[in-house]
C-alpha positions as CSV (number, residue, x, y, z in Angstrom):
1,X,14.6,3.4,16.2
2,X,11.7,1.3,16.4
3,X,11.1,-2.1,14.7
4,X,7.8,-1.3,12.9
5,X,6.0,1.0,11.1
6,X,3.1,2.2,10.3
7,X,2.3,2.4,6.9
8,X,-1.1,1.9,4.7
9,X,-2.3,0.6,1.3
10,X,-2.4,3.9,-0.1
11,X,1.2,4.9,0.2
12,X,2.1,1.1,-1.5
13,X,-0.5,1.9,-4.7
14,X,1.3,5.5,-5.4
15,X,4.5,3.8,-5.6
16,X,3.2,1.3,-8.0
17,X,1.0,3.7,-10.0
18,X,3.9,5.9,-10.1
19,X,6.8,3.5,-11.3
20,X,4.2,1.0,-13.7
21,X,1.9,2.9,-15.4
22,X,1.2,0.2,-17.4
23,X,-0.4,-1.6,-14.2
24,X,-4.2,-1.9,-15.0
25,X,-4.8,-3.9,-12.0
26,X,-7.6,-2.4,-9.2
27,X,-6.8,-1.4,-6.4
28,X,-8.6,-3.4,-3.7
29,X,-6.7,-6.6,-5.8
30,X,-3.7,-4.7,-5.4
31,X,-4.1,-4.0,-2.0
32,X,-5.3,-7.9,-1.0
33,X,-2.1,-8.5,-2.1
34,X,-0.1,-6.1,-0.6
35,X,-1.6,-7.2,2.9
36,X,-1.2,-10.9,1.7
37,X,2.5,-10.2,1.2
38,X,3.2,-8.5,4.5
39,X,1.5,-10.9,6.8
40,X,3.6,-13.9,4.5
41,X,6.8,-12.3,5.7
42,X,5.9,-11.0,9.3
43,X,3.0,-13.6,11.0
44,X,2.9,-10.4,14.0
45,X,2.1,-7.6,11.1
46,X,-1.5,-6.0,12.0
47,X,-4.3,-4.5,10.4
48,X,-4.3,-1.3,12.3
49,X,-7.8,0.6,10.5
50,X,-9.8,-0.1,7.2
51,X,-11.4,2.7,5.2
52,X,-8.6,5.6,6.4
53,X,-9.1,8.6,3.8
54,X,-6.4,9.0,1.6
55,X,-4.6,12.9,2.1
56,X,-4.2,13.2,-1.8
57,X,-5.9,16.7,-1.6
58,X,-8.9,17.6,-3.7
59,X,-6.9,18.7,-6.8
60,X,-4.5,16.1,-7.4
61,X,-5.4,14.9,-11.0
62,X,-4.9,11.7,-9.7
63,X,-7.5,10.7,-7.3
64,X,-9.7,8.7,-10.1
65,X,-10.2,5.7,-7.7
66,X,-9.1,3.9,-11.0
67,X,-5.7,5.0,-10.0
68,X,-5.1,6.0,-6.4
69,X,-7.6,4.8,-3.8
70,X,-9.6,7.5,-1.5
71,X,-9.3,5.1,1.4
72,X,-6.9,2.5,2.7
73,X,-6.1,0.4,5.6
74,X,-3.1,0.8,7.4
75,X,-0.7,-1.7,8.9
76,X,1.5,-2.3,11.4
77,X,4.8,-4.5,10.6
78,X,8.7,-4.9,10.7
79,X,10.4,-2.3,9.2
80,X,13.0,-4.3,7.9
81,X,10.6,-5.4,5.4
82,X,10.1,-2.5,3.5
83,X,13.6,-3.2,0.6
84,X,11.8,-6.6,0.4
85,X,8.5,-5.3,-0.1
86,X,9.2,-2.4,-2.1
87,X,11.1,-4.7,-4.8
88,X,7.7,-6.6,-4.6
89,X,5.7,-4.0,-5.3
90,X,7.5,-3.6,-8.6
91,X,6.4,-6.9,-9.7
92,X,2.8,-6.2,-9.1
């Protein structure tokens, strides 16, 4: 198995919009500290692209950039991260 992933902004917001509904906050902020987070906990994690589009579809009800972002940049860092990182997440 390998020890990173590959994993972007996008997929980190859906799991926030989608278990805090009450979170107001946007999502570049969200996603600054997201990357913020990541590169705290693993000094090698990468940027790997800005601006990816987002593969919501064109009739999710949900792609008001308000809630889920149309673009995201992805990263690359250790795996073993992601329990740490998805309990903060839940803070955000």
């Amino acid at each position: 198995m390998q020890q990173t992933i590959k994993m972007g902004n996008d997929e980190f917001i859906l799991h926030i919009r989608k278990n805090n509904s009450l979170c107001k906050t946007d999502n570049k902020v969200l996603g600054q500290k997201i990357w913020k987070w990541i590169l705290a906990k693993d000094s090698n994690a990468k940027e790997i692209k800005n601006d990816v589009p987002c593969l919501w579809g064109t009739n999710t009800p949900n792609t008001n950039p308000e809630i889920l972002p149309k673009t995201a940049t992805q990263f690359e860092f250790q795996r073993s991260l992601l329990p740490q990182l998805y309990s903060f997440l839940e803070t955000l």
